[in-house]
N, C-alpha and C positions, 0 to 999 in steps of 0.2 A: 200455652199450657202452664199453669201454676203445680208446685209438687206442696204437699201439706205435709209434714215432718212432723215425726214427736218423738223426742231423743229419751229414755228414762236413765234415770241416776240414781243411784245408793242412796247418796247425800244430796242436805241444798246447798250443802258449799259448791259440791262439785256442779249442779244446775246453775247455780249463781255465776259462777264463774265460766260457763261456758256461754250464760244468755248474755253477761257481758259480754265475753269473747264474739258474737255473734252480732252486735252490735257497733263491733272495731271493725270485723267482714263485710258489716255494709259500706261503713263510711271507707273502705277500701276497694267496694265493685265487687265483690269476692261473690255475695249475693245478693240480691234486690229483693228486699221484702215487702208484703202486701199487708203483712200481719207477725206477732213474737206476743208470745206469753210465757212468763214462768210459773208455772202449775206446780204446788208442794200440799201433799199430803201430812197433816200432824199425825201423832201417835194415837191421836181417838179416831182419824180416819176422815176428819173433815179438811175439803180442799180446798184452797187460797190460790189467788188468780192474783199475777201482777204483768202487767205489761209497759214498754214504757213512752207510753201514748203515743203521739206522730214518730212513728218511725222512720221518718222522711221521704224524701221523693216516692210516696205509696202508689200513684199512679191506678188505681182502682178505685178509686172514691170513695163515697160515705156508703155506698152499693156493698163493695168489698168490703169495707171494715164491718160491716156489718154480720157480712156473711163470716166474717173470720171470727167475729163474736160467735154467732150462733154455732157455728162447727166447734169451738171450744167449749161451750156450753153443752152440745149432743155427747162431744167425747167424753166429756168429767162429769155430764149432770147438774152443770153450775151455771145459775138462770143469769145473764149477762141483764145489766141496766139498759131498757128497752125494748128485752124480748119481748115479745108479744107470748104468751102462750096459747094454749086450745088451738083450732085450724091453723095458724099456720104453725105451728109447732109440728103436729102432725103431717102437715102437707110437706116440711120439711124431711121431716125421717120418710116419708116415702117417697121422696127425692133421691134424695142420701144413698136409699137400699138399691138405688138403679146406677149408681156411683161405686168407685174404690172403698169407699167411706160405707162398706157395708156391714151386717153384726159383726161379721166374723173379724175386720179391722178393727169397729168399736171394741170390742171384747180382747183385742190382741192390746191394744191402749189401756183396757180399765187394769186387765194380770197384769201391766210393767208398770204400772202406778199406782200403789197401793199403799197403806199405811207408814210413812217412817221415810217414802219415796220421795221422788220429785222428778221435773218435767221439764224440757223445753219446746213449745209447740211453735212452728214458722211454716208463714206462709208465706211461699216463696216463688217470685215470677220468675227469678234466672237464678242461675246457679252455678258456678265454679267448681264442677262437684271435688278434685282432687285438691285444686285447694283449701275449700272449705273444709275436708276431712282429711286433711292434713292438719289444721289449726284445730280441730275440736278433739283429735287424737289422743292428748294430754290428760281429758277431762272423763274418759272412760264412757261409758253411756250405752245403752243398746238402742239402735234405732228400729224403730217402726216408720213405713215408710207407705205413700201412697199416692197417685198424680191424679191430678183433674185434668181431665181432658178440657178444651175449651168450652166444649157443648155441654160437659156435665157443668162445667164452674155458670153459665151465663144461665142453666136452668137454674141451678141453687139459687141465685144472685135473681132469677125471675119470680120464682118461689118465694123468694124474701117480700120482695116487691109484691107481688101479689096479695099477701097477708092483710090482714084489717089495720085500721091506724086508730091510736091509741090515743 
């Protein structure tokens, strides 16, 4: 089971400084990620995606990175290089809605990121949970939280693949 996180922040300092911190956590075991984005909202409301590419030992593949694309693309509305849009787009969100990953979490992600905000979203196969919120403590943040079961994550990840090629 992967758990998908999206921690919201005041500031990008304090996102910035946490998606760092979060990336000392992996190369410590703390957590294994499949996927990290740092999501910031400007002041007109338009959002910026950065992530910091091979996050190492991914262990999900091009399959997974994929799918952590398009989840972060559903959550923010921000179309990832390579989505496909139309059916699978669609086939997607009616995936999604039989998952954790439903309106009512979309909607709990779009209120904590909003204008002036910022973001850190991880996809995460293992997790440390006390130590890891133990280190991000510092950095303040309100977490929205959500697991993918195995069966949900290999349908998304089927759904993806099933899509038309571009």
């Amino acid at each position: 089971m992967a758990d998908l996180i999206v921690i919201s922040f005041d500031s990008e300092t304090q996102a910035e400084a946490a998606y760092n911190e979060i990336q000392v956590l992996q190369n410590d075991l703390v957590v294994e990620l499949a996927g990290l984005a740092l999501v910031t909202v400007d002041g007109e409301g338009k959002t910026h995606v950065q992530h910091p590419g091979a996050v190492g030992n991914v262990g999900l593949g091009a399959a997974g990175g994929a799918l952590f694309g398009t989840l972060i693309g559903i959550l923010f509305f921000v179309p990832f290089v390579g989505l496909v849009f139309g059916g699978l787009f669609g086939a997607l969100f009616a995936g999604i809605d039989k998952t954790g990953l439903n309106a009512e979490f979309r909607e709990r992600v779009k209120s904590s990121v909003t204008a002036g905000r910022s973001a850190v979203v991880l996809y995460a196969t293992k997790l440390t949970e006390d130590k890891f919120a133990a280190a991000l403590a510092p950095y303040g943040g309100t977490v929205v939280q959500t697991s993918l079961s195995a069966e949900d994550e290999k349908a998304l990840i089927h759904d993806l693949d099933a899509g038309p090629r571009g």
